[in-house]
C-alpha positions as CSV (number, residue, x, y, z in Angstrom):
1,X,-89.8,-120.8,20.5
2,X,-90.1,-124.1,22.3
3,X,-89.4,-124.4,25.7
4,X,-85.7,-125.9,26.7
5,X,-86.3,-127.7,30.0
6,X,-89.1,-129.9,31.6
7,X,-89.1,-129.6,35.5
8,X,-91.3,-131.8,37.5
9,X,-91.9,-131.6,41.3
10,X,-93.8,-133.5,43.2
11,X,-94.7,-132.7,46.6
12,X,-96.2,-134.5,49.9
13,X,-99.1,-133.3,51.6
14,X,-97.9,-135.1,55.1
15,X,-94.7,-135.2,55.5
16,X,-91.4,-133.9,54.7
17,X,-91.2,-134.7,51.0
18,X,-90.5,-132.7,47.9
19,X,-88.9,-134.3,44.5
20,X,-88.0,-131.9,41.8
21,X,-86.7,-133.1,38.6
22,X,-85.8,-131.0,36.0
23,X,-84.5,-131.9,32.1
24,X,-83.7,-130.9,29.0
25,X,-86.9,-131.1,26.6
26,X,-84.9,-132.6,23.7
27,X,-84.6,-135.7,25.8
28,X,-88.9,-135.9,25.1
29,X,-88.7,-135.5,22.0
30,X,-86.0,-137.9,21.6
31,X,-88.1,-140.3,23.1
32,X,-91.6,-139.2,21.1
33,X,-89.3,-139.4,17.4
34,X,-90.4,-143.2,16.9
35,X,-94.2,-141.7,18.0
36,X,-94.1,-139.3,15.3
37,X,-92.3,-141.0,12.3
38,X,-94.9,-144.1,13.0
39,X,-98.1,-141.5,12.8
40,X,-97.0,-139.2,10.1
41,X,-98.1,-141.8,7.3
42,X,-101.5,-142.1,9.0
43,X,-102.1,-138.5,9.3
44,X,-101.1,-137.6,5.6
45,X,-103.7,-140.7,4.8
46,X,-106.0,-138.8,6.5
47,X,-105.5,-135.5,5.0
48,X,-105.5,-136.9,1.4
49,X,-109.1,-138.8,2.0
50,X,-110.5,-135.7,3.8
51,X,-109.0,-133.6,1.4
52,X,-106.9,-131.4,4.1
53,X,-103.6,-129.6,3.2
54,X,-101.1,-131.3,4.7
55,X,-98.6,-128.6,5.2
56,X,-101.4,-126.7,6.5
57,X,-101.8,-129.8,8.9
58,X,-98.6,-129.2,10.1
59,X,-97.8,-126.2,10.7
60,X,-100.4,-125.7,13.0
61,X,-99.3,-128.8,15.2
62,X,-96.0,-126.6,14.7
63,X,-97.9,-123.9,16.5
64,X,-99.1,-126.1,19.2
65,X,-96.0,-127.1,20.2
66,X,-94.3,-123.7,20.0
67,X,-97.3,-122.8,22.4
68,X,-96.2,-124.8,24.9
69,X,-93.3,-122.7,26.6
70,X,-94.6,-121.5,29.7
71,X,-97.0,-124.1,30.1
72,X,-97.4,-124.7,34.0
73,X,-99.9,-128.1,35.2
74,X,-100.5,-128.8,38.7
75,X,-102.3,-132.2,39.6
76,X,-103.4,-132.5,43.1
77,X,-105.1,-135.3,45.6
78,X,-105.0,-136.1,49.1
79,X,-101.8,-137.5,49.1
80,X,-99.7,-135.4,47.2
81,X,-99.3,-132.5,44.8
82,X,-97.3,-132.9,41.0
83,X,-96.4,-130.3,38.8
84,X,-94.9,-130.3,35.7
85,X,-93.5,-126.6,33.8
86,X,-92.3,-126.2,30.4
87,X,-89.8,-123.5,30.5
């Protein structure tokens, strides 16, 4: 299953400062919906001149993103420290 919620914290290195936000995934893919309806006519061009299965195509980027629930990234510099969960 795809994860529900995106939470992002980022966190000072000096200092007092910590800002964690945290919302509901649908509101990315709300946003990436334009994205994807404007690539899907390039990718199925590209499967029918390399001769790839479109559905096949698909469903792994299907996988991918079902893969994606528990994903933890941390980013860090000198500065500051971001991280970003999919739960």
């Amino acid at each position: 299953m795809i994860g529900g919620t995106v939470t992002i914290t980022v966190r000072k290195k000096l200092g007092l400062g910590i800002y964690h936000f945290g919302f509901p995934l649908w509101t990315v893919w709300l946003l990436l919906l334009p994205l994807a309806i404007l690539t899907l006519p390039l990718l199925l061009l590209i499967c029918l001149v390399r001769l790839i299965d479109p559905c096949r195509v698909i469903s792994i980027f299907w996988g991918m993103l079902r893969a994606l629930k528990g994903t933890e990234v941390e980013v860090d510099d000198r500065r500051r420290l971001v991280a970003i969960g999919i739960h």
